[in-house]
MIDOSE-1310 file (N, C-alpha, C; in nm, 2 decimals, decimal comma, always signed):
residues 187
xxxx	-0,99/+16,39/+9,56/-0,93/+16,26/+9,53/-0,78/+16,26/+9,57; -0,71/+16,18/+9,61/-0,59/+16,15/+9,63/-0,51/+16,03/+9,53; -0,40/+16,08/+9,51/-0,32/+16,11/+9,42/-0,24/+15,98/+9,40; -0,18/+15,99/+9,54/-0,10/+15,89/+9,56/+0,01/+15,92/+9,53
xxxx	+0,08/+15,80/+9,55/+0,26/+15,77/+9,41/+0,24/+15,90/+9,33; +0,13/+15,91/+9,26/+0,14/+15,99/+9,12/+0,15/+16,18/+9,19; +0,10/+16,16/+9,27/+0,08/+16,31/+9,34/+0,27/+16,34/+9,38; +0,30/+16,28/+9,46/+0,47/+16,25/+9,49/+0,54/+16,30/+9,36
xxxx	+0,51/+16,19/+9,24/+0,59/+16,16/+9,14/+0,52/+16,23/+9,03; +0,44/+16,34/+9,02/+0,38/+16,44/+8,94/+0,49/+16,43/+8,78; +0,61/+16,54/+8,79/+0,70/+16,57/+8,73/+0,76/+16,39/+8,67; +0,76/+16,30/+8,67/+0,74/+16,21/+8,59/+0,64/+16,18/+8,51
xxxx	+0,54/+16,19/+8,55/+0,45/+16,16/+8,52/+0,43/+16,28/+8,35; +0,45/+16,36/+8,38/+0,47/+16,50/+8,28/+0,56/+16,43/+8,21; +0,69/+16,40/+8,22/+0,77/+16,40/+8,12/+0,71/+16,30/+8,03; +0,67/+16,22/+8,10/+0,67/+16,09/+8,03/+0,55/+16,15/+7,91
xxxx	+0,45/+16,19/+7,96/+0,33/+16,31/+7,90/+0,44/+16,36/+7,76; +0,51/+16,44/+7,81/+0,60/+16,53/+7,66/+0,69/+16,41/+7,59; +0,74/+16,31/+7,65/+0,78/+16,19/+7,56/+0,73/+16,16/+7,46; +0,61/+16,10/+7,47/+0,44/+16,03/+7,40/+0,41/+16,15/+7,32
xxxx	+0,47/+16,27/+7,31/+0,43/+16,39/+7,26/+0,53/+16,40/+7,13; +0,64/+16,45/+7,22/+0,75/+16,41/+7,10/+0,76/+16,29/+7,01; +0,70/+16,18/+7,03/+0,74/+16,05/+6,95/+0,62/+16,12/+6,89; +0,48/+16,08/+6,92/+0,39/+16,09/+6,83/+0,44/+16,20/+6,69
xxxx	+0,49/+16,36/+6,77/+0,50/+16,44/+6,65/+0,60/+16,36/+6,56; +0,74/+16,32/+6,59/+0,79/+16,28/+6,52/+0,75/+16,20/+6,42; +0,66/+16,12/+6,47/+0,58/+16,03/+6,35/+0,55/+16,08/+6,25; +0,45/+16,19/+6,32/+0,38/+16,28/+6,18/+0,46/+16,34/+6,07
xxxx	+0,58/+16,33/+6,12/+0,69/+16,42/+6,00/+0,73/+16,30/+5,94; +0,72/+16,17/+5,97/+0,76/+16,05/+5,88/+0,64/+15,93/+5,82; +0,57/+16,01/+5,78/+0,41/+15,94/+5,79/+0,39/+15,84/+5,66; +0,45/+15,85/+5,55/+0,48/+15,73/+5,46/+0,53/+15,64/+5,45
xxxx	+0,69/+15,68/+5,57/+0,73/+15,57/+5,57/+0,71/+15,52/+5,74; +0,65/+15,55/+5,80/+0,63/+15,48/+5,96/+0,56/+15,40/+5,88; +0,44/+15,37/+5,81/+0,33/+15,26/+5,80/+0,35/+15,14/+5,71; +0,43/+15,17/+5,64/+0,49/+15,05/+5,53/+0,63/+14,96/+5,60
xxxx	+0,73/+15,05/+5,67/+0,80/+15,02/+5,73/+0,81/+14,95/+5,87; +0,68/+15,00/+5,93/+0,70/+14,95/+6,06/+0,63/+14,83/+6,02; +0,56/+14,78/+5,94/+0,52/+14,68/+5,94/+0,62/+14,55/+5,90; +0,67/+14,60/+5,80/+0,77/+14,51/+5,70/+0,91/+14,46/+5,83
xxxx	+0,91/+14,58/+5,94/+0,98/+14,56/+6,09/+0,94/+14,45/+6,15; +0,81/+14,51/+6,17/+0,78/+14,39/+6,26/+0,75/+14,26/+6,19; +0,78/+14,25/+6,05/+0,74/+14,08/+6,01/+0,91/+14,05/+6,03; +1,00/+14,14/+6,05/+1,10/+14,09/+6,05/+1,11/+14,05/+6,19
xxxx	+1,02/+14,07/+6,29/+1,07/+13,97/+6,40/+0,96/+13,89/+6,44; +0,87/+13,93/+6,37/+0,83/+13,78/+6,34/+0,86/+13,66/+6,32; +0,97/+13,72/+6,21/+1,05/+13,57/+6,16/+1,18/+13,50/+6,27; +1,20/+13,63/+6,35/+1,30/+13,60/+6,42/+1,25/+13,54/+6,54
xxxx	+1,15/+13,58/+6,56/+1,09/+13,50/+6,71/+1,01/+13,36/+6,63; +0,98/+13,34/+6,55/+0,94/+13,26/+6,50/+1,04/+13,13/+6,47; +1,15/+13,15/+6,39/+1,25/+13,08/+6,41/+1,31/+13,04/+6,54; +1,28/+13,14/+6,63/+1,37/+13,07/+6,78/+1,31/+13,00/+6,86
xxxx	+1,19/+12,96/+6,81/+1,00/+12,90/+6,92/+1,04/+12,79/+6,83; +1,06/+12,80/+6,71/+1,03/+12,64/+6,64/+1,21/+12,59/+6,65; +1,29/+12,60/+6,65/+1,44/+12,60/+6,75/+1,37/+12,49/+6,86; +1,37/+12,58/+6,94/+1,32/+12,59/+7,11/+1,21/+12,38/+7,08
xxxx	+1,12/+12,43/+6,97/+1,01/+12,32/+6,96/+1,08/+12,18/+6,94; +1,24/+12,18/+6,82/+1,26/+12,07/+6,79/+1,37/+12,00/+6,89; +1,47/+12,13/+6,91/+1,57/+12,09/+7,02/+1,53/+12,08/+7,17; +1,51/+12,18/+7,20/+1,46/+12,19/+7,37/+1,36/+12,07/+7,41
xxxx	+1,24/+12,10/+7,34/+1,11/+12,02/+7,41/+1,07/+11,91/+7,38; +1,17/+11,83/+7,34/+1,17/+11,69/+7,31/+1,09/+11,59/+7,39; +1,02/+11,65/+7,48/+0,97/+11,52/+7,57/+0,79/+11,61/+7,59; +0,84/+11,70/+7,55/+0,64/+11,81/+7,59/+0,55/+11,72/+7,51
xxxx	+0,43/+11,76/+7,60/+0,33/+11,68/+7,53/+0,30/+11,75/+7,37; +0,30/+11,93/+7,38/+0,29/+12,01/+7,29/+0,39/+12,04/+7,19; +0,47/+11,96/+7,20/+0,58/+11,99/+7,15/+0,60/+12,03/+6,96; +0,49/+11,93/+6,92/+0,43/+11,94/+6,76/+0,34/+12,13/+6,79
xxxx	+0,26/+12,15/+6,89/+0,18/+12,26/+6,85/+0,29/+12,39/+6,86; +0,40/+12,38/+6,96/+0,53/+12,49/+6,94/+0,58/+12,49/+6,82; +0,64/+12,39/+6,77/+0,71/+12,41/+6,63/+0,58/+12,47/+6,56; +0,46/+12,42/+6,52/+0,33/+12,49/+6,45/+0,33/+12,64/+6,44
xxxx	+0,33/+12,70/+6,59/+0,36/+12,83/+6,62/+0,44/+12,91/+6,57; +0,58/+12,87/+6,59/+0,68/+12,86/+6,48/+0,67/+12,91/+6,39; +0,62/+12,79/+6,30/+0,62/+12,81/+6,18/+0,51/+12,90/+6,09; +0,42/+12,93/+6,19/+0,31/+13,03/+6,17/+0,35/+13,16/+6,18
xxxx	+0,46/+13,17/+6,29/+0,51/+13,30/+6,29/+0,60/+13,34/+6,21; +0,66/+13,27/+6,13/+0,81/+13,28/+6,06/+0,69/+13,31/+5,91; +0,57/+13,21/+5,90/+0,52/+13,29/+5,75/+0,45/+13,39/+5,76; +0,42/+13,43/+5,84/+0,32/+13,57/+5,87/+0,44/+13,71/+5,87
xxxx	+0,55/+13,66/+5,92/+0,66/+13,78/+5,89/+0,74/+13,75/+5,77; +0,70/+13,61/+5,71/+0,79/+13,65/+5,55/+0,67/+13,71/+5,49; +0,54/+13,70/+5,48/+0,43/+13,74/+5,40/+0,42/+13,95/+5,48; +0,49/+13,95/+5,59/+0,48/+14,10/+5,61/+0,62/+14,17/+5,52
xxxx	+0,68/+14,11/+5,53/+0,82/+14,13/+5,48/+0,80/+14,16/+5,33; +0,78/+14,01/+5,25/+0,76/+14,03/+5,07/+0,65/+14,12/+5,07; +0,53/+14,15/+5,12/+0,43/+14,21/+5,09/+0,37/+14,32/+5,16; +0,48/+14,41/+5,21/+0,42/+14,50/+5,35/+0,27/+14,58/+5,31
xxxx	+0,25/+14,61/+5,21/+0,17/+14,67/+5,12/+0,05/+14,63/+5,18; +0,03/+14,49/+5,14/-0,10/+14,36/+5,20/-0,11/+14,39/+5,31; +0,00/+14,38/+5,37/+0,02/+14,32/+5,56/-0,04/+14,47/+5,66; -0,02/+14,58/+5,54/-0,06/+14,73/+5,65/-0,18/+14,76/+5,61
xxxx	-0,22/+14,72/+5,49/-0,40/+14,68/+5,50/-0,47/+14,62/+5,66; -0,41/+14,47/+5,61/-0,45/+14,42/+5,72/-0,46/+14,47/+5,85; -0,33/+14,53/+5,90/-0,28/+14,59/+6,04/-0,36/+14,68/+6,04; -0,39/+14,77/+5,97/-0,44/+14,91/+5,96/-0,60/+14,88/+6,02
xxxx	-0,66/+14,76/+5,95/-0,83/+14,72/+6,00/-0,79/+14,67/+6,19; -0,70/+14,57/+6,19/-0,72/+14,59/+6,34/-0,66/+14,71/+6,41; -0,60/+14,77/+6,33/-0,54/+14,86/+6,41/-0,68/+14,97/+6,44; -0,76/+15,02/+6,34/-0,93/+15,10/+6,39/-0,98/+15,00/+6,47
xxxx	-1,02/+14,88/+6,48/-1,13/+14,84/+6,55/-1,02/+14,85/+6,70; -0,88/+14,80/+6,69/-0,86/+14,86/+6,83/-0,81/+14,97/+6,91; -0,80/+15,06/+6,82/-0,84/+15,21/+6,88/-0,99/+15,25/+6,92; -1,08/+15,17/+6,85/-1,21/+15,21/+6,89/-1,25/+15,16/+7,05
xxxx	-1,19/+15,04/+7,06/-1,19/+14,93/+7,20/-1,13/+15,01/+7,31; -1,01/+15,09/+7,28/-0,92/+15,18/+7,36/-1,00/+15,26/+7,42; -1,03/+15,35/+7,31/-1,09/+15,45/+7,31/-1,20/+15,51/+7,44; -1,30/+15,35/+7,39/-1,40/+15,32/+7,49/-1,35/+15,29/+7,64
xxxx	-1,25/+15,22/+7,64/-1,18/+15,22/+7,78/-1,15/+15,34/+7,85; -1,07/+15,43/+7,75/-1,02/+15,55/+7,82/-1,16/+15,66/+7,85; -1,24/+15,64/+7,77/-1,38/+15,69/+7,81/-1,45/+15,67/+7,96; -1,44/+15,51/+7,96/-1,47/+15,44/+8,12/-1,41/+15,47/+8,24
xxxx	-1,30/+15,54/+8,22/-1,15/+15,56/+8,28/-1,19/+15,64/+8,38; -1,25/+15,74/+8,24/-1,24/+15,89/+8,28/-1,40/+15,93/+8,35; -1,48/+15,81/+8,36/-1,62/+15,82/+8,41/-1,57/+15,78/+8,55; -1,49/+15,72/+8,58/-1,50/+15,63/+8,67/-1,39/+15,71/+8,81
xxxx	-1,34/+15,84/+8,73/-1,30/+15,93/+8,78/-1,33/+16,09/+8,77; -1,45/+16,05/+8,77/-1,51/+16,20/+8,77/-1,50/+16,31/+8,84; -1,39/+16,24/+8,98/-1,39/+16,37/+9,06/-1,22/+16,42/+9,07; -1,14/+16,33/+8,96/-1,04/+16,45/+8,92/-1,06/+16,58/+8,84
xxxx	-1,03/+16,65/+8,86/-1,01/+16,79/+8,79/-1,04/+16,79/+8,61; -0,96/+16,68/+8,57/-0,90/+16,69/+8,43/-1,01/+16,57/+8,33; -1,08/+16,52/+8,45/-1,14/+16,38/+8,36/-1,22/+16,40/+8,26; -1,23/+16,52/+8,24/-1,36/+16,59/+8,10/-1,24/+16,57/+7,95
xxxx	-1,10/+16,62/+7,99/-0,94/+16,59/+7,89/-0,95/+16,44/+7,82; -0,96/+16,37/+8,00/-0,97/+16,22/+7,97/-1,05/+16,17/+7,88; -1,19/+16,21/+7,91/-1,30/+16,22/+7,82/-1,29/+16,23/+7,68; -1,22/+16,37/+7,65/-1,22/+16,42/+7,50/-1,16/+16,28/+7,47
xxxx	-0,98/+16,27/+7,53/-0,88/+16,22/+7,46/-0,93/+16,05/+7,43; -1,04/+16,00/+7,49/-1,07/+15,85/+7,46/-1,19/+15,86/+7,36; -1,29/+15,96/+7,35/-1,33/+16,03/+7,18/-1,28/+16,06/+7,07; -1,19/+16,10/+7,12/-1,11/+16,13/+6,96/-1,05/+15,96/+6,93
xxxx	-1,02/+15,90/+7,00/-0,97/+15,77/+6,99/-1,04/+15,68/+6,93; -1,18/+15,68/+6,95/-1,30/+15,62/+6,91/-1,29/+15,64/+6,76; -1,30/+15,80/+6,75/-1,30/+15,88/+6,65/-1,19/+15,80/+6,54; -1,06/+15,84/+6,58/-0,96/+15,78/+6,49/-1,00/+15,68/+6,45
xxxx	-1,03/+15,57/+6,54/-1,03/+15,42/+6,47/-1,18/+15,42/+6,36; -1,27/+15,49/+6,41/-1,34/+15,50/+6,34/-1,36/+15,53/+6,15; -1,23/+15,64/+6,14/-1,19/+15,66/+6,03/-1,14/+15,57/+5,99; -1,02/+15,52/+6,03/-0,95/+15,38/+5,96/-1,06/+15,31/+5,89
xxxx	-1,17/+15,29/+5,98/-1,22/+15,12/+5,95/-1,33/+15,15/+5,86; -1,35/+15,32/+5,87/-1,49/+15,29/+5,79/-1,42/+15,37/+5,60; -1,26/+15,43/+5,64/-1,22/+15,42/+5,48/-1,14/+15,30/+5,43; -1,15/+15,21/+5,51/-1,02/+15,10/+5,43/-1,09/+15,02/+5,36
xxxx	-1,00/+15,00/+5,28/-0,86/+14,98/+5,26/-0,78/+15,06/+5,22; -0,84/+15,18/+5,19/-0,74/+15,26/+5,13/-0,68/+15,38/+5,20; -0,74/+15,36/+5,36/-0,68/+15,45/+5,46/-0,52/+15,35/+5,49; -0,50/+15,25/+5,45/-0,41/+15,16/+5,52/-0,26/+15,23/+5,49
xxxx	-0,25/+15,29/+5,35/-0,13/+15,35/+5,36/-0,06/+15,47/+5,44; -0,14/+15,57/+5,51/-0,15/+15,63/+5,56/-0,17/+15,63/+5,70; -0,27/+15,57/+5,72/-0,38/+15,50/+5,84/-0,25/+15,47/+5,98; -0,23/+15,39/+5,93/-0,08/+15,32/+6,06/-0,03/+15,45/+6,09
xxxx	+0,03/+15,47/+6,08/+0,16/+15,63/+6,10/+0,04/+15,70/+6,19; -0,03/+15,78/+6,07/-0,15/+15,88/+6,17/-0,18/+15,89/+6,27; -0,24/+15,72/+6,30/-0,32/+15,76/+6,43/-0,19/+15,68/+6,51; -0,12/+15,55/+6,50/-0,01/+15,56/+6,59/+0,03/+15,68/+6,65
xxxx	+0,09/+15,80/+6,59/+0,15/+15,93/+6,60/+0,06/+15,97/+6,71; -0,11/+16,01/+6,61/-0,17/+16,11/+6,72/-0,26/+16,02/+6,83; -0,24/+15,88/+6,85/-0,30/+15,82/+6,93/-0,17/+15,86/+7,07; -0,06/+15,86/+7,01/+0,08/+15,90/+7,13/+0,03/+16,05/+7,16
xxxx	+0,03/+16,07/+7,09/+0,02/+16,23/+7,12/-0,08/+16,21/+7,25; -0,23/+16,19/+7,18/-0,35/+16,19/+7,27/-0,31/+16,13/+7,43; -0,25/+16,01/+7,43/-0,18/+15,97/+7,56/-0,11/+16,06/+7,59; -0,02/+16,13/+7,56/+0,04/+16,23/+7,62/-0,01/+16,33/+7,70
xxxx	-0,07/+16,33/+7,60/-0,19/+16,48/+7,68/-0,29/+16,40/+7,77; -0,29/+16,29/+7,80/-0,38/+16,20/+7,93/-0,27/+16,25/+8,03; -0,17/+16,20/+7,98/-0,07/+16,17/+8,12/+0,00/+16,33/+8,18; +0,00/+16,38/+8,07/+0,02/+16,59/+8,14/-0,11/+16,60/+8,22
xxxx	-0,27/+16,60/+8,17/-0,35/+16,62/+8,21/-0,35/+16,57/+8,36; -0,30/+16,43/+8,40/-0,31/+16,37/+8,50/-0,22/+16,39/+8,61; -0,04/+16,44/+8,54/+0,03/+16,49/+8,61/+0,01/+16,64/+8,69; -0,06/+16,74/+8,59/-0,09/+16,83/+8,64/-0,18/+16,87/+8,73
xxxx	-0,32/+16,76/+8,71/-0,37/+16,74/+8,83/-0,35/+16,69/+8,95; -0,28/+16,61/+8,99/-0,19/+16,55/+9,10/-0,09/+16,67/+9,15; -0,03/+16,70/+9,08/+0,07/+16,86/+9,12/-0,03/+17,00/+9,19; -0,18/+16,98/+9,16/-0,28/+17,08/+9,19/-0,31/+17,03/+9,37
xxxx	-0,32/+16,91/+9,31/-0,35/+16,80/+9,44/-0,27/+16,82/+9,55; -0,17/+16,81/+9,52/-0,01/+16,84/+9,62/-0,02/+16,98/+9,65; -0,06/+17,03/+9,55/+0,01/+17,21/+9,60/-0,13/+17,27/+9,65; -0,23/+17,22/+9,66/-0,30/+17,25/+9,82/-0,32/+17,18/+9,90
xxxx	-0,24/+17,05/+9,91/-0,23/+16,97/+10,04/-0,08/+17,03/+10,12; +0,00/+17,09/+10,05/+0,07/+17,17/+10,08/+0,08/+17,31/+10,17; -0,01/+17,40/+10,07/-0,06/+17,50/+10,12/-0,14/+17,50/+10,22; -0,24/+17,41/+10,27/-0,33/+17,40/+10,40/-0,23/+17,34/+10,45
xxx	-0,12/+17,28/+10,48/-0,02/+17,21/+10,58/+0,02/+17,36/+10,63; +0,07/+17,50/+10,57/+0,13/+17,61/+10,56/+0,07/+17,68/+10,65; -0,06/+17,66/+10,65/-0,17/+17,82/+10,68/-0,20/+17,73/+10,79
């Protein structure tokens, strides 16, 4: 198989690999507060994109035909991030259930990925890493609600990680790729 771009650009492709590596670990060393926090975050810009759509709804779009369903939006977004905000507790429940069923969805993709490339080197890696993915979400969704405290952080963390180790897996195959299209140019 050929590589392409990625065969060229190997050594990016790696770092980027130990980036997704690094964040993920860092997560794990902040794993109580990644999941209560990042949520209570993101309602905070909820409310801020929320406020600038319903802005945009009453000032800007004065003539749209949609103009009532933008401000709606709006104002759907601005209560979904004050209800993440006052209540992050609730809100990483919730997050936490879509967050398994869409690791499980991932998961299965990165499974397809790696069938659909069976004649790299590494696609058996690819394999594991969209199993354990399946895996992960699977736990969320079959202990919640009460994985929700925990739940977010964890597999965020080791779902980074697991992409990391796709994208080394992938860089180093491509670098294999090169360094005997190299070698037979030599001999």
């Amino acid at each position: 198989m050929k590589y392409g771009e990625v065969e060229k650009n190997w050594v990016w492709m790696l770092g980027l690999g130990l980036i997704f590596i690094t964040l993920g670990t860092a997560g794990l060393m902040i794993l109580p507060l990644l999941s209560i926090t990042s949520v209570a975050v993101f309602g905070a810009f909820m409310i801020a994109g929320g406020i600038l759509q319903t802005v945009q709804g009453i000032t800007k779009a004065k003539e749209w035909k949609s103009r009532t369903l933008h401000i709606v939006m709006g104002a759907i977004y601005v209560l979904g991030g004050i209800f993440a905000v006052i209540n992050p507790v609730l809100a990483t429940a919730i997050y936490a259930l879509f967050l398994g069923l869409a690791l499980i969805f991932i998961g299965f993709l990165r499974i397809a990925v790696a069938f659909q490339n069976r004649d790299v080197s590494q696609w058996a890696l690819m394999s594991l890493s969209g199993i354990l993915t399946v895996f992960l979400g699977l736990m969320i969704v079959l202990q919640w609600p009460w994985s929700s405290l925990w739940a977010v952080g964890l597999f965020i963390s080791t779902d980074m990680i697991l992409a990391g180790a796709n994208y080394i897996a992938i860089a180093l195959a491509a670098k294999t790729e090169r360094d005997a299209g190299t070698r037979a140019i030599m001999h």
